[in-house]
C-alpha positions, -999 to 999 in steps of 0.1 A, spaced: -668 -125 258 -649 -157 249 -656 -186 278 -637 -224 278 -655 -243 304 -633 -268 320 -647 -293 343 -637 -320 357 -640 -344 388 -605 -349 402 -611 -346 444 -573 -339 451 -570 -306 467 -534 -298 464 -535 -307 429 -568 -287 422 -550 -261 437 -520 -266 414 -546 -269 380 -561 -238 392 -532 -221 394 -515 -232 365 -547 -221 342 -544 -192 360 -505 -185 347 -513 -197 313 -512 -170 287 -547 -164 265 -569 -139 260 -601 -159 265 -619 -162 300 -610 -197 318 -638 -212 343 -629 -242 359 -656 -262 378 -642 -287 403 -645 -302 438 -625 -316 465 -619 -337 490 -621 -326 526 -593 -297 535 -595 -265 549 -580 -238 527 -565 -206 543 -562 -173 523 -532 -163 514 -525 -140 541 -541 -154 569 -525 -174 601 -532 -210 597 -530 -220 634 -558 -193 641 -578 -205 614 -584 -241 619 -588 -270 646 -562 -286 636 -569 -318 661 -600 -324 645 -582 -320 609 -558 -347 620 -580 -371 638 -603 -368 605 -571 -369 585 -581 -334 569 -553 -313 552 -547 -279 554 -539 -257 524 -531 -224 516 -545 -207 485 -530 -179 464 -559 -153 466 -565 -136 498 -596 -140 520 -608 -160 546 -610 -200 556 -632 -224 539 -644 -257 541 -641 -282 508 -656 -314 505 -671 -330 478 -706 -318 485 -689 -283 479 -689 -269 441 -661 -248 434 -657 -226 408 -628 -203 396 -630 -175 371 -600 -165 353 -595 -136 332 -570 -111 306 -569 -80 330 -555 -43 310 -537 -17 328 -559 7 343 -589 -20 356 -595 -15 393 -575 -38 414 -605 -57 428 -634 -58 408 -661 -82 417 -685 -80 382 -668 -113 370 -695 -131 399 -725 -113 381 -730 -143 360 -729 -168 386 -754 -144 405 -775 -148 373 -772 -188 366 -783 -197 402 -809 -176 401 -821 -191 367 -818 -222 390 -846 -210 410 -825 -204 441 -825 -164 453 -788 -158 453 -773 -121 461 -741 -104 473 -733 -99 512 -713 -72 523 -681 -91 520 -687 -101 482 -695 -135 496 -730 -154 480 -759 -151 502 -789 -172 497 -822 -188 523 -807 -164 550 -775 -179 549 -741 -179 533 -735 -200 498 -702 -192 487 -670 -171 503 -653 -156 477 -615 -141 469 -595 -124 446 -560 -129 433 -545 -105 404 -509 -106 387 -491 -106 355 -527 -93 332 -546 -119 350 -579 -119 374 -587 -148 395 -622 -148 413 -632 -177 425 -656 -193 453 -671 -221 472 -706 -230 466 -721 -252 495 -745 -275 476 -742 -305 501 -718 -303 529 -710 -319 557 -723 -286 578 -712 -300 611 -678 -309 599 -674 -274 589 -683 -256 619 -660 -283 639 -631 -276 611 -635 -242 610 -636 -233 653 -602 -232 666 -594 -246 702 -608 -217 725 -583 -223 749 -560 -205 724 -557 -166 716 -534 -151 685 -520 -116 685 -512 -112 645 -517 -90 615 -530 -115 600 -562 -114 581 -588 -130 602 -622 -151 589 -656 -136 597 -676 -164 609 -714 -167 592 -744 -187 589 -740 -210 561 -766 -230 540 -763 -254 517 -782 -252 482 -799 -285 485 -819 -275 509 -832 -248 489 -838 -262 460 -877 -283 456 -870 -321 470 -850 -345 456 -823 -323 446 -798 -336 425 -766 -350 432 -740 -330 430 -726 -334 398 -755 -330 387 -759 -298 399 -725 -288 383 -742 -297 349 -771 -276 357 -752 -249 367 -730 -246 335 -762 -250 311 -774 -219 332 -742 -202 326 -740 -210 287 -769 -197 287 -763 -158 274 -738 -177 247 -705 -167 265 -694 -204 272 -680 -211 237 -662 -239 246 -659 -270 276 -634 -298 278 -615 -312 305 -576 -302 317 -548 -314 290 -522 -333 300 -501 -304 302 -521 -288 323 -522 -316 344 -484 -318 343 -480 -280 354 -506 -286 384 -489 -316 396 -456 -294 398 -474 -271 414 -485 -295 441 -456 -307 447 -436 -276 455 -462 -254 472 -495 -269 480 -486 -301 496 -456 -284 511 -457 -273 551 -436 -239 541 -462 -231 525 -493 -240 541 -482 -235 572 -447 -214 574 -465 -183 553 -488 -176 580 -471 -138 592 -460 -134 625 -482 -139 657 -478 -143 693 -503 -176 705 -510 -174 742 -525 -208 755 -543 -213 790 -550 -247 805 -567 -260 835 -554 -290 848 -553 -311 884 -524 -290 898 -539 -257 885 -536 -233 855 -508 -235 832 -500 -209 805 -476 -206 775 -470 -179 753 -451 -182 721 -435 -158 696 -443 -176 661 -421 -165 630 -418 -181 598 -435 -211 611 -413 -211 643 -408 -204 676 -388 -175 675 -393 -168 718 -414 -184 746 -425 -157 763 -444 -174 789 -442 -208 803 -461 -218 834 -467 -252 843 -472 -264 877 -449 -290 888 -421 -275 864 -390 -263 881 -381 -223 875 -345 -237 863 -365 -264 839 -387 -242 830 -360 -218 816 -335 -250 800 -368 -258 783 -376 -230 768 -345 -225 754 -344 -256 738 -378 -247 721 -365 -216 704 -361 -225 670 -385 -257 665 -409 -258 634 -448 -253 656 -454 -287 637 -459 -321 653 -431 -341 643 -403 -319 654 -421 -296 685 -425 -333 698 -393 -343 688 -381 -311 710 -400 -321 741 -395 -356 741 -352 -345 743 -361 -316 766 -383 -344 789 -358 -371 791 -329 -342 799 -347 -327 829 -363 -362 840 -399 -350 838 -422 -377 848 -447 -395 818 -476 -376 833 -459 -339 832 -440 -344 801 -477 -354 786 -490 -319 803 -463 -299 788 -471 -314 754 -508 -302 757 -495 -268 765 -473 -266 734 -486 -289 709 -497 -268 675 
């Protein structure tokens, strides 16, 4: 089997996403396995609900994005302690949909490493009694992508913070929802000190080459480049995308606050609020409460417009600063 290594150390997530992609779209018969990283993000599978996914108050106090990728799967944490890597291959009619044999040689070059990896139950990379690597698929036009997350030095607590939705919330959806695990990073597990990162990646490869598949390594072209950074631009770093896609869900909220218990319950579509099923906030009048929830119908579940939306509806019913701020809480995304 034919194997161009590409590697490089770009730590942009949506336009890793993009390069990953565009190899992915590229036309060749030879297998393509990128080796990157990135800078912190979440990234959602492709058919998952992003609001369910992720804390998004601690993305944006950290100033963490949130992407979407084009395989399915669950949530994952990226950060440059994380090494990623993304097998691409020429798939004939007739191969099974999923097949998960293209990991076998990452199973084999990180146990040539000295570290015990093996397959969970969910395909994901189990190693030291903990999870390694999630994993995902993505198949069209003759192509296979399967790719993963290797944790060699995360930021653990970031990740169980980034990865832990607000409890107060509860999603009714279809969507496909992340099975939380034990995760361990491969530093740890490897004899004291344990490289940096990059040089791990090096490592890593060699152990790959080593069976003489990896023919070939160089870094992206500039065309490459030029197709992820399309790419980038009109999906990845685009709210439609990463946040819009998520399928439909109802999100019921429940607060405790000085007056008592206030509950909303909203109908999301397409990113929106198609209906508010449910608005109770002590202190709210029943013929506010209604004015108001008309007036959300419609608004992108994002913060620039939903408070956009509240702000109008605050200053038409004349809620005072301190109940306006309350229905905010209720609402926010």
């Amino acid at each position: 089997m034919c194997v161009i290594a590409i590697v490089h150390s770009r730590l942009e997530p949506a336009l890793n996403l993009g390069l990953e992609e565009a190899l992915f779209r590229a036309p060749g018969a030879e297998t393509r396995l990128l080796l990157w990283r990135n800078g912190p993000c979440v990234v959602v599978g492709r058919h998952q609900n992003a609001w369910a996914e992720a804390n998004l108050e601690f993305l944006q106090a950290r100033g963490v994005s949130l992407l979407r990728r084009i395989s399915g799967g669950g949530a994952v944490w990226h950060d440059p302690g994380n090494l990623n890597y993304s097998l691409i291959q020429p798939r004939t009619e007739g191969d099974a949909a999923l097949d998960w044999s293209a990991l076998d040689p990452v199973l084999a070059a990180l146990r040539r490493l000295g570290l015990p990896a093996k397959f969970g139950p969910r395909h994901e990379l189990l190693a030291g009694g903990g999870k390694i690597s999630g994993t995902a698929q993505h198949v069209s036009r003759g192509r296979r992508l399967v790719h993963g997350t290797l944790l060699y030095r995360a930021d653990l607590a970031a990740l169980d913070q980034a990865l832990h939705p607000a409890v107060t919330d509860t999603f009714s959806t279809r969507a496909a929802a992340s099975v939380r695990s034990r995760v361990v990073n491969l530093a740890e597990l490897l004899p004291a000190p344990a490289p940096e990162p990059e040089a791990f990646a090096e490592r890593l490869l060699a152990a790959l080459a080593e069976d003489g598949e990896v023919t070939e390594r160089r870094e992206p072209t500039g065309a490459e480049w030029v197709e992820a950074e399309r790419l980038a631009a009109e999906r990845y770093r685009v709210w439609d995308w990463n946040f819009a896609h998520s399928p439909p869900a109802c999100r019921r909220r429940r607060l405790t606050m000085p007056e008592g218990a206030a509950t909303s319950e909203l109908e999301i579509r397409d990113g929106r609020i198609a209906a508010v099923s449910l608005l109770e906030l002590p202190g709210l009048s029943p013929v506010a409460t209604d004015r108001i929830r008309d007036r959300l119908v419609g608004c992108r579940l994002a913060d620039e417009p939903l408070d956009a939306c509240l702000q109008t509806a605050a200053a038409a019913e004349s809620l005072p600063p301190e109940l306006a701020a309350r229905l905010r809480a209720l609402l926010r995304p």
